[in-house]
C-alpha positions as CSV (number, residue, x, y, z in Angstrom):
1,X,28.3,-65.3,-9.6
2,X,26.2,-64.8,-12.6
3,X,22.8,-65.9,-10.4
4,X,23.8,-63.1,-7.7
5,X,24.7,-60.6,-11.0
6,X,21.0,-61.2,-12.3
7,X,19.2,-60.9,-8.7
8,X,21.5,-57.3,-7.8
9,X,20.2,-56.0,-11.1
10,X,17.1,-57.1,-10.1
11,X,16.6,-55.5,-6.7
12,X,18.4,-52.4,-8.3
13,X,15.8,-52.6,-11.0
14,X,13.0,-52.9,-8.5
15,X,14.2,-50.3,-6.8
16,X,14.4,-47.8,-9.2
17,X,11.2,-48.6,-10.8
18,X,9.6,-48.0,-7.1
19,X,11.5,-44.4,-7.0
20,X,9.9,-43.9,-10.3
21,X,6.5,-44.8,-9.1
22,X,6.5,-42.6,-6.0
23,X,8.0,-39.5,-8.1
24,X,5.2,-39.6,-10.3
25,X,2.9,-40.2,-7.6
26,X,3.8,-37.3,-5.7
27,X,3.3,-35.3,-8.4
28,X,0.1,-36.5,-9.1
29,X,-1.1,-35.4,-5.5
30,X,0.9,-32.0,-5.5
31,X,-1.0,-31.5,-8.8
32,X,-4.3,-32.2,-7.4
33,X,-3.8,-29.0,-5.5
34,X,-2.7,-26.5,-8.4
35,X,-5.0,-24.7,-10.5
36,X,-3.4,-22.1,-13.3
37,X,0.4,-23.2,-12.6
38,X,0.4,-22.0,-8.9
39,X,-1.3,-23.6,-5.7
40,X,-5.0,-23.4,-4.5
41,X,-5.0,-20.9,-1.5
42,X,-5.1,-16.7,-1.4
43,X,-2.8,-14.6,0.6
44,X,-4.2,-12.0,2.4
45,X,-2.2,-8.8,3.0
46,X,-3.9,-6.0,5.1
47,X,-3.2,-2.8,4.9
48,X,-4.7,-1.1,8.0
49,X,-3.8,2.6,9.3
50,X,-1.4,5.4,8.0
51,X,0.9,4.5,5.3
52,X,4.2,5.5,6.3
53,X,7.8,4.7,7.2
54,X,7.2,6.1,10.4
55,X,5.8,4.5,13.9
56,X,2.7,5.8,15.2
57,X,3.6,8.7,17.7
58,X,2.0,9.3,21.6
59,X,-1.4,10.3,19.9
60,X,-1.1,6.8,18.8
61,X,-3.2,5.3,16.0
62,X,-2.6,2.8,13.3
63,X,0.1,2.8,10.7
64,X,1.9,0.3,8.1
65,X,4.9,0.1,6.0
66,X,5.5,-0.5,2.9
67,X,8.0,-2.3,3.9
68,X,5.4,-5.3,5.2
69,X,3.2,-5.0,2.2
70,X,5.6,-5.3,-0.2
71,X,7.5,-7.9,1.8
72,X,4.5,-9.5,2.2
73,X,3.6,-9.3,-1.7
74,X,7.3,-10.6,-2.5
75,X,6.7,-13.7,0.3
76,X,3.3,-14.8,-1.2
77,X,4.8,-14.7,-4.9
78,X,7.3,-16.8,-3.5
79,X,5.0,-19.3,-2.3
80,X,3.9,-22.1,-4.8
81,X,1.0,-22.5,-2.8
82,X,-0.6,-18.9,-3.6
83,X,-2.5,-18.6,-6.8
84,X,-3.7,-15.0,-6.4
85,X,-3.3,-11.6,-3.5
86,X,-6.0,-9.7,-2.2
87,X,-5.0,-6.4,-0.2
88,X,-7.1,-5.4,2.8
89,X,-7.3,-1.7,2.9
90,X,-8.7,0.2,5.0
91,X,-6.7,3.7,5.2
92,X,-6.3,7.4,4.6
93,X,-3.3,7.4,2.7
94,X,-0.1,8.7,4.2
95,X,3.5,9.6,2.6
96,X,3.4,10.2,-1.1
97,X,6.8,8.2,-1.5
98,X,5.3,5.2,0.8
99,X,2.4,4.7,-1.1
100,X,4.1,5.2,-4.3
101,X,6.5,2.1,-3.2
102,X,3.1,-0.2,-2.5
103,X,1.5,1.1,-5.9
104,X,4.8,-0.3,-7.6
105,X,4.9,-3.7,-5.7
106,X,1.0,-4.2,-6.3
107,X,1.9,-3.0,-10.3
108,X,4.7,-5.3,-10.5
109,X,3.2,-8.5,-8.9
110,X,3.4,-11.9,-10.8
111,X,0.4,-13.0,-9.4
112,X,-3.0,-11.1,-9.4
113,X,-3.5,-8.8,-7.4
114,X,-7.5,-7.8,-5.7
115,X,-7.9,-5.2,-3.6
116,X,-10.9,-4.4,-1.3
117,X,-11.6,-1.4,0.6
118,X,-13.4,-1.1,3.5
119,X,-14.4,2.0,5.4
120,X,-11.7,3.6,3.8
121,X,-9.0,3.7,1.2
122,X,-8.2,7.1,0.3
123,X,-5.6,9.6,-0.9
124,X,-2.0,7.6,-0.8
125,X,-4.0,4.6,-0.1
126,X,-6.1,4.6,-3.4
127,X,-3.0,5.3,-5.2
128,X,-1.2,2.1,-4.0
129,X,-4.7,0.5,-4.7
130,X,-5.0,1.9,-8.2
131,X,-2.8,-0.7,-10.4
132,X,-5.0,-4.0,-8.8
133,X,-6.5,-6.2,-11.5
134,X,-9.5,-5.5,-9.7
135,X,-10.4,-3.2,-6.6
136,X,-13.6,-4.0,-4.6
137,X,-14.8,-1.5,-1.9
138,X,-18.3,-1.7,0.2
139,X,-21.2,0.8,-1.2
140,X,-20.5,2.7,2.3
141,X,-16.7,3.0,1.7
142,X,-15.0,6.2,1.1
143,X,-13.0,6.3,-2.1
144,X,-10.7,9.0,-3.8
145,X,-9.8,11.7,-2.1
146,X,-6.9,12.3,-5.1
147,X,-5.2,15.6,-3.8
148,X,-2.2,16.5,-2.2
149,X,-1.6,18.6,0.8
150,X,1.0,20.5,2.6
151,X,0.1,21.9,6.1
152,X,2.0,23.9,7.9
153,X,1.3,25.9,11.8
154,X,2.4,29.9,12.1
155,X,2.0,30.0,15.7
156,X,4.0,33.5,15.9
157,X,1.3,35.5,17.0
158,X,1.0,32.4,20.1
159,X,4.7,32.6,20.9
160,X,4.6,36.4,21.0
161,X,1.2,36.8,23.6
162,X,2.9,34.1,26.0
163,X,6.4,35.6,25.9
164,X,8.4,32.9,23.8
165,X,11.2,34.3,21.8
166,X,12.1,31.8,19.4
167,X,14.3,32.0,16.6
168,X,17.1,30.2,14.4
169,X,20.5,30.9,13.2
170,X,20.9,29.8,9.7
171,X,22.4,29.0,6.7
172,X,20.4,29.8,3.4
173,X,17.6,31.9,2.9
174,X,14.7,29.1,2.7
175,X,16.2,26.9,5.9
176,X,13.8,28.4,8.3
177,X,10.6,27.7,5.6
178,X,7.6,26.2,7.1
179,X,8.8,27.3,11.0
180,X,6.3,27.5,13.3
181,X,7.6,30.5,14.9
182,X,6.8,32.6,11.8
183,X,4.6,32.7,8.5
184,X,5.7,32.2,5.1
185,X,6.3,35.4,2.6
186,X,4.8,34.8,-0.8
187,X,8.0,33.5,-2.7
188,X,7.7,30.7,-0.3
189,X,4.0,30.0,-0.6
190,X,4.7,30.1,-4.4
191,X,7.3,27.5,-4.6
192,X,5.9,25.9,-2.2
193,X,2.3,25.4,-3.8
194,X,4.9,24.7,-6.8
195,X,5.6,21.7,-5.0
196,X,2.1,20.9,-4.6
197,X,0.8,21.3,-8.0
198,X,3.6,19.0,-9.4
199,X,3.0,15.8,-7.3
200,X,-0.7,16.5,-7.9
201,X,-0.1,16.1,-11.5
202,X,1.8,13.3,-10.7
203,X,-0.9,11.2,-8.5
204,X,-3.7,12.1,-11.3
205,X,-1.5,10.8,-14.1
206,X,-0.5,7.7,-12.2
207,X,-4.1,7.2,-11.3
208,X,-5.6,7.8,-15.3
209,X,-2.4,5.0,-16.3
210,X,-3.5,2.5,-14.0
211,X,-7.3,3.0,-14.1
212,X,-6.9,3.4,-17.8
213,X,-8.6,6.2,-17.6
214,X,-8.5,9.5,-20.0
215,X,-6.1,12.3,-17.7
216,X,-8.8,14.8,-18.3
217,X,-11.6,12.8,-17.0
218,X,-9.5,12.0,-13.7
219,X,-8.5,15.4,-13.2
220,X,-12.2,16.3,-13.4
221,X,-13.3,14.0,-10.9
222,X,-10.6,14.6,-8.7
223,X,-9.9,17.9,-6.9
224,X,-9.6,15.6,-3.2
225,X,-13.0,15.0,-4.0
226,X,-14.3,11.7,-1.8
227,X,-16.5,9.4,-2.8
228,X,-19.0,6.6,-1.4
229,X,-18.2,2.7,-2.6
230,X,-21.0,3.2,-5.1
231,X,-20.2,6.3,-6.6
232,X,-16.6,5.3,-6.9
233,X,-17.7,2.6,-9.0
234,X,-20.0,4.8,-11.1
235,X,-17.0,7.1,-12.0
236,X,-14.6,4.2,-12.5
237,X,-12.5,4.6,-9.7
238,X,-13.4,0.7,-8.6
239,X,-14.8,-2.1,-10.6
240,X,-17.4,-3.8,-8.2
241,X,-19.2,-2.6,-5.3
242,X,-18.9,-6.0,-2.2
243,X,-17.7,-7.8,0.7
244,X,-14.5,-9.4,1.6
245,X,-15.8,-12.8,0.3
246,X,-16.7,-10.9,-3.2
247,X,-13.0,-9.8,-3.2
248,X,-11.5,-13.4,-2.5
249,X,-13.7,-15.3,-4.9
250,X,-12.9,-12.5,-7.4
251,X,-9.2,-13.3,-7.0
252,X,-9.5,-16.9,-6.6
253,X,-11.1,-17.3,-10.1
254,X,-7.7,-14.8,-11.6
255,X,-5.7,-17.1,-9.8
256,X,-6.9,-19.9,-12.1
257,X,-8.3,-21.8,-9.0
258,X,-11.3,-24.0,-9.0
259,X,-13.2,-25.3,-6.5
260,X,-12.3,-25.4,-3.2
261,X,-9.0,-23.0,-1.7
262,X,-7.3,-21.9,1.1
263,X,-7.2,-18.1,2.6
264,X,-4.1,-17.1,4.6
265,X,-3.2,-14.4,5.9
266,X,0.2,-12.6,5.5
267,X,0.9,-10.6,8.8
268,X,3.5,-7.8,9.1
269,X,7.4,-8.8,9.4
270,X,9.4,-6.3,11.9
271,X,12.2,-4.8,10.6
272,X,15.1,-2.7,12.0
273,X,13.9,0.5,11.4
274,X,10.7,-0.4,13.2
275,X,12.2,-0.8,16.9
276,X,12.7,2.8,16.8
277,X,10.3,5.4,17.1
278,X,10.2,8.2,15.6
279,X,8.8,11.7,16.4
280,X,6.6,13.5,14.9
281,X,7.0,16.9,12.8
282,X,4.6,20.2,12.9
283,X,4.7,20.4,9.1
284,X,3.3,17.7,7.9
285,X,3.0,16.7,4.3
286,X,1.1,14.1,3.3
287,X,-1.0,12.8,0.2
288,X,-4.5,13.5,1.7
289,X,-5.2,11.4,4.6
290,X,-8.8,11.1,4.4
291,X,-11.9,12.7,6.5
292,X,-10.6,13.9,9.9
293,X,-6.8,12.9,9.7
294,X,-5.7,16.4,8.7
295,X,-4.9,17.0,12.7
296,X,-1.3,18.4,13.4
297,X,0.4,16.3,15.4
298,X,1.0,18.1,18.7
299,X,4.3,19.2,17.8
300,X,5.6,22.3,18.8
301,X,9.0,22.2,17.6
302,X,11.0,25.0,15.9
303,X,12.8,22.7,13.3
304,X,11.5,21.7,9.9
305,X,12.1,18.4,8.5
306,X,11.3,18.4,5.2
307,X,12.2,15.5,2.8
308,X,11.5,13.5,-0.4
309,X,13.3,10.4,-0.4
Protein backbone atom coordinates (compact mmCIF):
# COMPACT_ATOMS: atom_id res chain seq x y z
CA UNK A 1 0.00 0.00 0.00
CA UNK A 2 2.57 2.41 1.04
CA UNK A 3 4.74 1.64 -2.47
CA UNK A 4 1.38 2.41 -4.53
CA UNK A 5 0.89 5.74 -1.94
CA UNK A 6 4.48 6.91 -2.94
CA UNK A 7 4.15 6.22 -6.94
CA UNK A 8 0.23 8.06 -6.97
CA UNK A 9 1.96 11.07 -5.32
CA UNK A 10 4.43 10.68 -7.75
CA UNK A 11 2.46 10.72 -10.99
CA UNK A 12 0.23 13.42 -9.34
CA UNK A 13 3.39 15.29 -8.63
CA UNK A 14 4.54 14.82 -12.22
CA UNK A 15 1.69 15.87 -13.36
CA UNK A 16 1.27 18.97 -11.87
CA UNK A 17 4.74 20.01 -12.31
CA UNK A 18 4.02 19.41 -16.27
CA UNK A 19 0.73 21.77 -15.94
CA UNK A 20 3.10 24.13 -14.42
CA UNK A 21 5.61 23.98 -17.12
CA UNK A 22 3.16 24.36 -20.04
CA UNK A 23 1.30 27.43 -18.07
CA UNK A 24 4.41 29.25 -17.91
CA UNK A 25 5.31 28.25 -21.30
CA UNK A 26 2.28 29.59 -22.88
CA UNK A 27 2.86 32.58 -21.38
CA UNK A 28 6.12 32.88 -22.44
CA UNK A 29 4.93 32.68 -26.24
CA UNK A 30 1.68 34.87 -25.74
CA UNK A 31 4.28 37.35 -24.36
CA UNK A 32 6.48 37.19 -27.22
CA UNK A 33 3.64 38.83 -29.02
CA UNK A 34 2.83 41.88 -26.62
CA UNK A 35 4.51 45.09 -26.63
CA UNK A 36 3.18 48.01 -23.96
CA UNK A 37 0.68 45.50 -22.15
CA UNK A 38 -1.57 44.93 -25.26
CA UNK A 39 -0.85 42.65 -28.49
CA UNK A 40 1.29 43.45 -31.57
CA UNK A 41 -1.27 44.29 -34.51
CA UNK A 42 -3.33 47.77 -35.42
CA UNK A 43 -7.05 47.95 -36.08
CA UNK A 44 -8.11 49.76 -38.84
CA UNK A 45 -11.49 51.53 -38.71
CA UNK A 46 -12.59 53.48 -41.90
CA UNK A 47 -14.60 55.99 -41.91
CA UNK A 48 -15.65 56.59 -45.60
CA UNK A 49 -18.74 58.82 -46.82
CA UNK A 50 -21.48 60.94 -44.92
CA UNK A 51 -21.52 60.71 -41.25
CA UNK A 52 -24.98 60.03 -40.35
CA UNK A 53 -27.56 57.86 -38.76
CA UNK A 54 -29.22 57.79 -41.87
CA UNK A 55 -28.94 55.32 -45.16
CA UNK A 56 -27.83 56.85 -48.22
CA UNK A 57 -31.00 57.85 -50.23
CA UNK A 58 -31.87 57.15 -54.38
CA UNK A 59 -29.03 59.87 -55.21
CA UNK A 60 -27.03 57.30 -53.56
CA UNK A 61 -23.50 57.95 -52.32
CA UNK A 62 -21.53 56.82 -49.26
CA UNK A 63 -22.46 57.12 -45.66
CA UNK A 64 -21.35 55.65 -42.09
CA UNK A 65 -22.61 55.45 -38.63
CA UNK A 66 -21.40 56.11 -35.74
CA UNK A 67 -22.79 53.37 -34.64
CA UNK A 68 -19.91 51.09 -36.67
CA UNK A 69 -17.08 53.41 -35.67
CA UNK A 70 -17.68 53.46 -32.29
CA UNK A 71 -18.63 49.73 -32.23
CA UNK A 72 -15.77 49.21 -34.02
CA UNK A 73 -13.52 51.34 -31.52
CA UNK A 74 -15.27 49.43 -28.50
CA UNK A 75 -14.44 45.75 -30.39
CA UNK A 76 -10.70 46.65 -31.03
CA UNK A 77 -10.30 47.85 -27.23
CA UNK A 78 -11.67 44.67 -26.44
CA UNK A 79 -9.21 42.74 -28.29
CA UNK A 80 -5.89 41.94 -26.43
CA UNK A 81 -4.36 41.57 -29.61
CA UNK A 82 -4.70 45.45 -30.61
CA UNK A 83 -2.04 47.72 -29.30
CA UNK A 84 -3.17 50.92 -31.00
CA UNK A 85 -6.43 52.42 -33.74
CA UNK A 86 -5.93 54.25 -36.67
CA UNK A 87 -9.19 55.83 -38.30
CA UNK A 88 -9.43 56.05 -42.06
CA UNK A 89 -11.20 59.15 -42.99
CA UNK A 90 -12.05 60.22 -45.86
CA UNK A 91 -15.41 62.48 -45.54
CA UNK A 92 -17.31 65.72 -45.50
CA UNK A 93 -18.80 65.61 -42.26
CA UNK A 94 -22.50 65.04 -41.82
CA UNK A 95 -24.92 65.34 -38.66
CA UNK A 96 -23.57 67.46 -35.89
CA UNK A 97 -24.87 64.94 -33.21
CA UNK A 98 -23.21 61.84 -35.31
CA UNK A 99 -20.03 63.22 -35.33
CA UNK A 100 -20.15 64.53 -31.96
CA UNK A 101 -20.85 60.69 -30.89
CA UNK A 102 -17.47 59.51 -32.91
CA UNK A 103 -15.47 62.54 -31.45
CA UNK A 104 -16.46 61.10 -27.93
CA UNK A 105 -15.61 57.38 -28.71
CA UNK A 106 -12.17 58.55 -30.41
CA UNK A 107 -11.73 60.95 -26.94
CA UNK A 108 -12.62 58.26 -24.69
CA UNK A 109 -10.54 55.34 -26.23
CA UNK A 110 -8.11 53.21 -24.00
CA UNK A 111 -5.88 52.69 -26.61
CA UNK A 112 -4.38 55.32 -29.01
CA UNK A 113 -5.97 56.52 -31.28
CA UNK A 114 -4.26 57.85 -35.19
CA UNK A 115 -6.21 59.23 -37.51
CA UNK A 116 -5.36 59.90 -41.28
CA UNK A 117 -7.23 61.82 -43.71
CA UNK A 118 -7.21 61.31 -47.18
CA UNK A 119 -8.89 63.45 -49.88
CA UNK A 120 -11.04 64.54 -47.31
CA UNK A 121 -11.96 65.03 -43.70
CA UNK A 122 -13.93 67.91 -43.15
CA UNK A 123 -16.64 69.74 -41.16
CA UNK A 124 -18.31 66.93 -38.76
CA UNK A 125 -15.63 64.68 -39.88
CA UNK A 126 -12.64 66.86 -38.50
CA UNK A 127 -14.50 67.21 -35.48
CA UNK A 128 -14.81 63.46 -34.71
CA UNK A 129 -10.99 63.51 -35.96
CA UNK A 130 -10.02 66.38 -33.65
CA UNK A 131 -9.35 64.41 -30.06
CA UNK A 132 -6.70 61.65 -31.99
CA UNK A 133 -3.33 61.49 -30.30
CA UNK A 134 -2.27 62.23 -33.62
CA UNK A 135 -4.10 63.08 -37.02
CA UNK A 136 -2.15 62.48 -40.33
CA UNK A 137 -3.73 63.84 -43.63
CA UNK A 138 -1.89 63.83 -47.32
CA UNK A 139 -0.37 67.47 -48.36
CA UNK A 140 -3.43 67.30 -51.12
CA UNK A 141 -6.10 66.63 -48.47
CA UNK A 142 -8.75 68.99 -47.62
CA UNK A 143 -8.96 69.89 -43.95
CA UNK A 144 -11.29 72.17 -41.72
CA UNK A 145 -13.99 73.42 -43.10
CA UNK A 146 -15.26 74.32 -39.21
CA UNK A 147 -18.71 75.93 -39.77
CA UNK A 148 -22.07 75.05 -39.54
CA UNK A 149 -24.97 75.30 -41.95
CA UNK A 150 -28.57 75.31 -42.20
CA UNK A 151 -30.17 75.17 -45.70
CA UNK A 152 -33.33 75.40 -46.47
CA UNK A 153 -35.50 75.61 -50.34
CA UNK A 154 -38.52 78.46 -50.62
CA UNK A 155 -39.84 77.12 -53.70
CA UNK A 156 -43.17 79.33 -53.43
CA UNK A 157 -42.62 81.35 -56.21
CA UNK A 158 -42.17 77.51 -58.26
CA UNK A 159 -45.36 76.15 -56.78
CA UNK A 160 -47.25 79.33 -57.65
CA UNK A 161 -46.08 79.59 -61.75
CA UNK A 162 -46.98 75.77 -62.11
CA UNK A 163 -50.30 75.86 -60.31
CA UNK A 164 -49.53 73.96 -56.94
CA UNK A 165 -51.42 75.11 -53.99
CA UNK A 166 -49.84 73.78 -51.13
CA UNK A 167 -50.39 74.47 -47.59
CA UNK A 168 -50.57 73.09 -43.91
CA UNK A 169 -52.97 73.12 -41.11
CA UNK A 170 -51.23 73.62 -37.91
CA UNK A 171 -50.65 73.78 -34.53
CA UNK A 172 -48.16 76.55 -33.27
CA UNK A 173 -46.92 79.41 -34.91
CA UNK A 174 -43.22 78.14 -35.88
CA UNK A 175 -44.59 74.34 -37.07
CA UNK A 176 -44.60 75.27 -40.72
CA UNK A 177 -40.71 76.89 -40.31
CA UNK A 178 -38.36 75.95 -43.00
CA UNK A 179 -41.49 74.78 -45.56
CA UNK A 180 -40.72 74.69 -48.88
CA UNK A 181 -43.94 76.13 -49.94
CA UNK A 182 -43.05 79.47 -48.37
CA UNK A 183 -40.00 81.72 -47.02
CA UNK A 184 -39.11 82.43 -43.70
CA UNK A 185 -40.15 86.03 -41.92
CA UNK A 186 -37.23 87.57 -40.05
CA UNK A 187 -38.11 86.31 -36.41
CA UNK A 188 -37.55 82.93 -37.94
CA UNK A 189 -34.27 83.69 -39.72
CA UNK A 190 -33.23 85.28 -36.35
CA UNK A 191 -33.81 82.35 -34.14
CA UNK A 192 -32.88 80.36 -36.58
CA UNK A 193 -29.27 81.76 -37.32
CA UNK A 194 -29.56 81.71 -33.33
CA UNK A 195 -29.35 78.17 -33.73
CA UNK A 196 -26.54 78.38 -35.95
CA UNK A 197 -24.32 80.68 -34.09
CA UNK A 198 -24.58 78.49 -30.91
CA UNK A 199 -23.43 75.07 -32.36
CA UNK A 200 -20.79 77.13 -34.15
CA UNK A 201 -19.46 78.14 -30.94
CA UNK A 202 -19.79 74.87 -29.84
CA UNK A 203 -17.65 73.00 -32.78
CA UNK A 204 -14.86 75.89 -32.44
CA UNK A 205 -14.59 75.29 -28.64
CA UNK A 206 -14.64 71.52 -28.94
CA UNK A 207 -12.09 71.90 -31.62
CA UNK A 208 -9.53 74.57 -29.48
CA UNK A 209 -10.06 71.72 -26.35
CA UNK A 210 -8.94 68.89 -28.24
CA UNK A 211 -6.31 70.57 -30.49
CA UNK A 212 -5.27 72.46 -27.45
CA UNK A 213 -5.48 75.28 -29.15
CA UNK A 214 -6.20 79.00 -27.87
CA UNK A 215 -10.41 79.63 -28.78
CA UNK A 216 -9.43 82.79 -30.37
CA UNK A 217 -6.84 81.46 -32.65
CA UNK A 218 -9.48 78.68 -33.86
CA UNK A 219 -12.14 81.00 -34.26
CA UNK A 220 -9.73 82.99 -36.56
CA UNK A 221 -8.86 80.33 -38.66
CA UNK A 222 -12.09 78.95 -38.90
CA UNK A 223 -15.09 80.72 -40.56
CA UNK A 224 -15.66 77.11 -42.89
CA UNK A 225 -12.50 78.06 -44.14
CA UNK A 226 -10.80 74.73 -46.01
CA UNK A 227 -7.63 73.90 -46.05
CA UNK A 228 -4.88 71.71 -48.04
CA UNK A 229 -3.02 68.76 -45.86
CA UNK A 230 -0.01 71.15 -45.67
CA UNK A 231 -1.57 74.17 -44.63
CA UNK A 232 -3.64 72.33 -42.08
CA UNK A 233 -0.53 71.32 -40.58
CA UNK A 234 0.97 74.84 -40.70
CA UNK A 235 -2.11 76.21 -38.60
CA UNK A 236 -2.18 73.23 -36.31
CA UNK A 237 -5.19 71.68 -37.35
CA UNK A 238 -2.96 68.23 -37.99
CA UNK A 239 0.41 67.18 -36.67
CA UNK A 240 2.12 65.53 -39.73
CA UNK A 241 1.63 65.75 -43.36
CA UNK A 242 1.79 61.46 -44.98
CA UNK A 243 0.57 58.31 -46.12
CA UNK A 244 -1.38 55.58 -44.72
CA UNK A 245 1.87 53.70 -43.80
CA UNK A 246 3.06 57.16 -41.91
CA UNK A 247 -0.25 56.88 -39.98
CA UNK A 248 0.11 53.06 -38.94
CA UNK A 249 3.85 53.23 -37.98
CA UNK A 250 2.87 56.46 -36.09
CA UNK A 251 0.33 54.41 -34.09
CA UNK A 252 2.20 51.30 -33.82
CA UNK A 253 5.08 53.05 -31.93
CA UNK A 254 1.97 54.69 -29.32
CA UNK A 255 0.89 51.38 -29.08
CA UNK A 256 4.16 50.33 -27.44
CA UNK A 257 4.83 47.82 -30.31
CA UNK A 258 8.27 46.96 -31.68
CA UNK A 259 9.24 45.36 -34.43
CA UNK A 260 7.21 43.53 -36.57
CA UNK A 261 2.87 43.85 -36.21
CA UNK A 262 -0.17 42.98 -37.71
CA UNK A 263 -2.83 45.45 -39.48
CA UNK A 264 -6.48 44.46 -39.51
CA UNK A 265 -9.16 45.90 -40.46
CA UNK A 266 -12.41 46.50 -38.60
CA UNK A 267 -15.38 46.49 -41.09
CA UNK A 268 -18.80 47.85 -40.36
CA UNK A 269 -21.39 45.65 -38.17
CA UNK A 270 -25.18 46.02 -39.42
CA UNK A 271 -27.47 46.94 -37.02
CA UNK A 272 -31.34 47.20 -36.87
CA UNK A 273 -31.86 50.51 -37.68
CA UNK A 274 -29.78 49.96 -40.82
CA UNK A 275 -32.29 47.51 -42.74
CA UNK A 276 -34.43 50.40 -43.03
CA UNK A 277 -34.08 53.28 -45.23
CA UNK A 278 -34.81 56.31 -44.62
CA UNK A 279 -35.80 59.30 -46.76
CA UNK A 280 -34.48 62.21 -47.25
CA UNK A 281 -35.60 65.79 -46.01
CA UNK A 282 -35.59 69.27 -48.11
CA UNK A 283 -34.12 71.11 -45.12
CA UNK A 284 -31.11 69.82 -44.46
CA UNK A 285 -28.89 70.69 -41.62
CA UNK A 286 -25.71 69.54 -41.47
CA UNK A 287 -22.17 70.47 -39.94
CA UNK A 288 -20.51 71.54 -43.36
CA UNK A 289 -20.24 68.72 -45.64
CA UNK A 290 -17.24 69.67 -47.54
CA UNK A 291 -16.72 71.09 -51.29
CA UNK A 292 -19.73 70.18 -53.48
CA UNK A 293 -22.00 68.20 -50.84
CA UNK A 294 -24.16 71.23 -50.11
CA UNK A 295 -26.76 69.75 -52.92
CA UNK A 296 -30.46 69.40 -51.59
CA UNK A 297 -31.50 66.25 -51.81
CA UNK A 298 -34.29 66.19 -54.37
CA UNK A 299 -36.95 66.40 -51.92
CA UNK A 300 -39.86 68.17 -52.59
CA UNK A 301 -41.82 67.51 -49.61
CA UNK A 302 -44.04 69.92 -47.70
CA UNK A 303 -43.12 68.58 -44.14
CA UNK A 304 -40.20 69.67 -42.00
CA UNK A 305 -38.31 67.33 -39.92
CA UNK A 306 -36.35 69.04 -37.77
CA UNK A 307 -34.45 67.40 -34.79
CA UNK A 308 -31.57 67.37 -32.33
CA UNK A 309 -31.35 64.24 -30.71
Amino acid sequence: MKKNNKLLLAIIGGGAFIVILSFFAVLLIIGSGVSGGFGNTVAIIPVQGEITYSQPNMLGGSVVSPQSVTDGITQAEKDSSVSAIVLDINSPGGSPVASEEIMNAVNNSKKPVVVWISDSGTSGAYLAASPADKIYASPSSIVGSIGVILSLTDLSDLYQKIGVNQYSIKAGKYKDMGASYRDLKPEETKMLQGMVDENYEYFIKMVAENRKLDINYVRKIAEGKIYTGTQAKKLKLIDETGDRNDAIESAAKLGGIKGDYKVVTITPSKSMSDLFTSFSSNFAYSLGKGIGSLLNQGSVDSSVDYSMH
